[in-house]
C-alpha positions as CSV (number, residue, x, y, z in Angstrom):
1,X,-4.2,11.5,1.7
2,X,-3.7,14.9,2.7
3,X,-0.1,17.0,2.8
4,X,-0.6,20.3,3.4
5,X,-3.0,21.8,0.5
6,X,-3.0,18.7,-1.4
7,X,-5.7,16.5,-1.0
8,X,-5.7,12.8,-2.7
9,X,-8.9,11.2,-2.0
10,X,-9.0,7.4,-0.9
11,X,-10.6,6.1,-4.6
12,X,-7.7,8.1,-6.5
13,X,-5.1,6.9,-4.1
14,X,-5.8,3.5,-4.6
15,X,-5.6,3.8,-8.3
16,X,-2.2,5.5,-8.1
17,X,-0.7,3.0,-5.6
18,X,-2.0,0.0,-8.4
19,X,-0.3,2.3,-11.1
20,X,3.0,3.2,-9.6
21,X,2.7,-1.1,-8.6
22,X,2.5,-1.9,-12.4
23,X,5.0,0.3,-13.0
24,X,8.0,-1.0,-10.7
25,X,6.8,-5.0,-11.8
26,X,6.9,-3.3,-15.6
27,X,3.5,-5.0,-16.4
28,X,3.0,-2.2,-18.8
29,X,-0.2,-4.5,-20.4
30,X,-2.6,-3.3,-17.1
31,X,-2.3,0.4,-18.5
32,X,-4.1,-1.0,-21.7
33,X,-6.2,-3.1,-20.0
34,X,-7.1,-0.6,-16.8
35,X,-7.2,3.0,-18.3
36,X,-8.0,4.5,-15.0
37,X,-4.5,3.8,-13.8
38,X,-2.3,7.1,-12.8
39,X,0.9,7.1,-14.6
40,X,4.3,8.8,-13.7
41,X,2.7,9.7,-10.8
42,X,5.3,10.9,-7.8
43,X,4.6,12.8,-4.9
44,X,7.5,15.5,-5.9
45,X,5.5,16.0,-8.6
46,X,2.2,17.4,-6.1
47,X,4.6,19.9,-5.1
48,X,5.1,21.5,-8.5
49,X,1.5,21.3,-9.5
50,X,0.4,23.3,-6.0
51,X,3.7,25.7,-7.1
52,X,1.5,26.2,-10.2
53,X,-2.0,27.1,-8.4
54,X,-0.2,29.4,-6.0
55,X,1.5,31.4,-8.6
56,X,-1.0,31.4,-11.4
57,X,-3.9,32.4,-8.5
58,X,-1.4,35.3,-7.4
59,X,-1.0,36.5,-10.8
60,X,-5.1,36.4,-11.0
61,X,-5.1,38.3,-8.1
62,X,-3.1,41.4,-9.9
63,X,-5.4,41.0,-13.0
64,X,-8.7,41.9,-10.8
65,X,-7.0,44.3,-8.9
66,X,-5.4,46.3,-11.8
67,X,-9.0,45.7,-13.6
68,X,-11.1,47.1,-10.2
69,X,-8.8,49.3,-8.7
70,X,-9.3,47.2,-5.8
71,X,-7.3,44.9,-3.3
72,X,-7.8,41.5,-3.9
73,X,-6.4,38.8,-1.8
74,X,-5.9,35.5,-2.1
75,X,-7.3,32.7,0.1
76,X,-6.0,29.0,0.6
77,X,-4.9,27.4,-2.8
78,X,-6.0,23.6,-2.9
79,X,-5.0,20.8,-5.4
80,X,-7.6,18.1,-5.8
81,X,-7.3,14.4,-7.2
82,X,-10.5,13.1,-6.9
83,X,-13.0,11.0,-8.4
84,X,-16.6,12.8,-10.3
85,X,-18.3,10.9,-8.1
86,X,-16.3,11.8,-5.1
87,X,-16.5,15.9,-5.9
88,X,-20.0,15.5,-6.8
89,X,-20.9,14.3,-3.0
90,X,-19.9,17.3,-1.4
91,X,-21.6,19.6,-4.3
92,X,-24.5,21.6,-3.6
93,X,-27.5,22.5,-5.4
94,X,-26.7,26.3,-4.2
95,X,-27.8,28.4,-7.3
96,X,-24.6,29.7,-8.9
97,X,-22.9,31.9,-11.8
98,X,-20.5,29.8,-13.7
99,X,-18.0,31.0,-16.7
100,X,-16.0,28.5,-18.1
101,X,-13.2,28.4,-20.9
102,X,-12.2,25.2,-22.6
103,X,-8.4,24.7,-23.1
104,X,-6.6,22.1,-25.3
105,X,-3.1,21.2,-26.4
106,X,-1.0,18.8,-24.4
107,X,-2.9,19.2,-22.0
108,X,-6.8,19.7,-22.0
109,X,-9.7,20.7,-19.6
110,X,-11.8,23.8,-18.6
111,X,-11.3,26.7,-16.1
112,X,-14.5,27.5,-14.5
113,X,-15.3,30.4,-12.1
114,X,-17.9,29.9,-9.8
115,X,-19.8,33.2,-8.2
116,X,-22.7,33.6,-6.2
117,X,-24.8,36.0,-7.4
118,X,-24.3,38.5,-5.1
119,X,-20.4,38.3,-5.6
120,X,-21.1,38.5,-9.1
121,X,-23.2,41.6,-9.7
122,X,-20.6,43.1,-7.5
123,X,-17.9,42.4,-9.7
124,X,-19.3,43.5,-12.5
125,X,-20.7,46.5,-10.8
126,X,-17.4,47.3,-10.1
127,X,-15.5,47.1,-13.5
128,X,-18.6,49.1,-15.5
129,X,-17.8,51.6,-12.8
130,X,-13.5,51.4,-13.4
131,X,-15.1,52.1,-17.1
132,X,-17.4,55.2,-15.8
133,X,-20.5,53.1,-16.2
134,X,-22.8,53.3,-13.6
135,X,-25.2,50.2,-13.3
136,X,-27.0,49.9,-10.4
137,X,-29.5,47.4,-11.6
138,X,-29.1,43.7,-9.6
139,X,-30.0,41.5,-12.6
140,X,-27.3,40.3,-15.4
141,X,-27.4,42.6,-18.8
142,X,-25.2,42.3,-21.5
143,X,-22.4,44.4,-20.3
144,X,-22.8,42.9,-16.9
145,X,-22.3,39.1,-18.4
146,X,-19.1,40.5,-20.7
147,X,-17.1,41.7,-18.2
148,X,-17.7,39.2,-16.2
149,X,-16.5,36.7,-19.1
150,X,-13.7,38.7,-19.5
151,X,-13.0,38.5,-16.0
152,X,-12.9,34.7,-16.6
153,X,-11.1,35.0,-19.6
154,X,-8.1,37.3,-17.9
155,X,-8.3,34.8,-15.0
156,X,-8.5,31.4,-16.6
157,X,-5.7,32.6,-19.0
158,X,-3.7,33.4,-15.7
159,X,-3.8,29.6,-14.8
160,X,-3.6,28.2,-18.5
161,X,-0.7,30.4,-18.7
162,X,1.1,29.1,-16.0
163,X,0.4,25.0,-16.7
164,X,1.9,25.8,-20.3
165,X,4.7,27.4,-19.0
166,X,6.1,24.8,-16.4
167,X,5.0,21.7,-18.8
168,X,7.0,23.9,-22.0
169,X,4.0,23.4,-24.1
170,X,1.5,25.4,-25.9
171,X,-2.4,25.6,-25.4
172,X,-5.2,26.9,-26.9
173,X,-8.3,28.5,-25.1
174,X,-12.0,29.1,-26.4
175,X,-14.3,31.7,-25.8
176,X,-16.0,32.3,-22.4
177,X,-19.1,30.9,-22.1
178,X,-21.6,32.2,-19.0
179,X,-24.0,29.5,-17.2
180,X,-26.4,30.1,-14.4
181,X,-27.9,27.9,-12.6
182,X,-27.9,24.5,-9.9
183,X,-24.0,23.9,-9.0
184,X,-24.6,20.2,-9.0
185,X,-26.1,19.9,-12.3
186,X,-23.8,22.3,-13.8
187,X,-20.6,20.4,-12.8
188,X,-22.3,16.9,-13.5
189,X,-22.6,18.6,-17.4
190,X,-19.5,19.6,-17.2
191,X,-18.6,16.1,-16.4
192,X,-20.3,14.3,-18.7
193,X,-18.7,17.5,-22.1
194,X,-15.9,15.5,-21.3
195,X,-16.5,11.6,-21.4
196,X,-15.2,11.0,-17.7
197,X,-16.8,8.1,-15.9
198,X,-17.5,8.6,-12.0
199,X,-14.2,6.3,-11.0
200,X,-11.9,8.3,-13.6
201,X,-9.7,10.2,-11.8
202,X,-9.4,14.5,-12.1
203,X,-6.9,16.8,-11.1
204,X,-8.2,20.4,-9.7
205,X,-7.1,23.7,-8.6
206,X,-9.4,25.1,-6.4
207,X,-8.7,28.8,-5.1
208,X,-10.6,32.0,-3.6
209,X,-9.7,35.6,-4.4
210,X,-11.0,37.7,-1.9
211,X,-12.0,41.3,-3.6
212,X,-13.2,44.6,-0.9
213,X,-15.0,45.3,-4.4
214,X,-17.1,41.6,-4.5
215,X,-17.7,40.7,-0.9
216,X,-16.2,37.0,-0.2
217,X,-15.3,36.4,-3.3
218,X,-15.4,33.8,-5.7
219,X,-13.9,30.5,-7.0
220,X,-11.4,29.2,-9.8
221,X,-11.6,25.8,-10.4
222,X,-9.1,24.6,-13.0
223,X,-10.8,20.8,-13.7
224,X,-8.2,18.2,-16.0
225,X,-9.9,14.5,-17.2
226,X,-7.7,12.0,-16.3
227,X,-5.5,11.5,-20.0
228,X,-4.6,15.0,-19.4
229,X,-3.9,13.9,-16.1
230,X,-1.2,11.0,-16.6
231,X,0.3,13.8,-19.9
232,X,0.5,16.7,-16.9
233,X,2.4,14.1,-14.6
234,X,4.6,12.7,-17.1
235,X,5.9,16.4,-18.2
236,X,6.7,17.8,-15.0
């Protein structure tokens, strides 16, 4: 199912339809006995969670802009509920550069940003410079891969930010971590950090911020396993 940039694919759909079923017959024993089920699932609801990707992407935008000193615009904001297996089909093998910050509280999951690697030694050539450091070189050195986890951090906090604040709750972030590498075998590990089968059921935020600075940009993907899910759906 697709309205507008939200996208349910055909596995999760089915699950939700079997959910909101159990739910109207009140045979609340399948959620025990089916824990892939979607719970308090509605479609107003889609509405509010894309309301949340467009305004904590637009708030990301003013972050790297402020941080640059250059425009950055923001491309097509998408909300995903798919399977692992489903987002894992259309995943590449591309080589990529990944940061990713854990968040957990109500809610939990990880905000990644994916680069290439041109996109990303732009970036970060063009903070050191906002900082009068000139770095020229095209390989990843330590002040390269922190402000490029800071970028993460500023970015991924723009998003966490925003899910706290409409759900009224609290989270925590970690660190950034940085992670080069296959896309496909960096989003199957990220997968499999978090326990989640290849029928359970994810929510994502998929967005591009478009930078003069960093060439086409790069991509936030805000990825939820599927308890967090059903918490996210029954809060709204």
């Amino acid at each position: 199912m697709k309205c507008g940039n939200i996208y349910v694919s055909p596995k999760s759909w089915n699950t939700i339809m079997q959910g909101i079923i159990s739910e109207e017959i009140k045979e609340n024993l399948s959620f025990e006995k089916n824990s892939k089920l979607i719970k308090n699932f509605h479609t107003k609801k889609l509405g509010k969670i894309e309301e949340i990707g467009k305004s904590a992407a637009n708030k990301a935008a003013n972050f790297i802009s402020d941080m640059t000193g250059n425009p950055v615009n923001v491309g097509e904001v998408n909300v995903v509920i798919a399977t692992p297996l489903e987002i894992k089909q259309v995943v590449k093998e591309d080589y990529k550069i990944f940061t990713g910050i854990n968040f957990k509280g109500d809610v939990e999951g990880v905000g990644i940003l994916v680069f290439s690697k041109d996109s990303a030694l732009k970036l970060s050539k063009s903070m050191l410079a906002e900082m009068g450091i000139d770095d020229n070189e095209d390989s990843f050195n330590e002040m390269k891969i922190s402000v490029i986890n800071e970028t993460c951090n500023i970015i991924t906090s723009a998003f966490v930010d925003t899910l706290a604040s409409y759900i009224g709750a609290s989270l925590d972030m970690s660190p950034p971590s940085f992670i080069e590498g296959s896309e496909y075998t960096i989003i199957e590990k990220i997968f499999k950090n978090y326990g989640v089968d290849d029928l359970d059921i994810l929510l994502t935020f998929k967005s591009e911020l478009f930078s003069h600075g960093i060439g086409s940009g790069f991509e936030v993907l805000i990825v939820m396993p599927q308890n967090s899910v059903n918490s996210l759906f029954q809060k709204l």
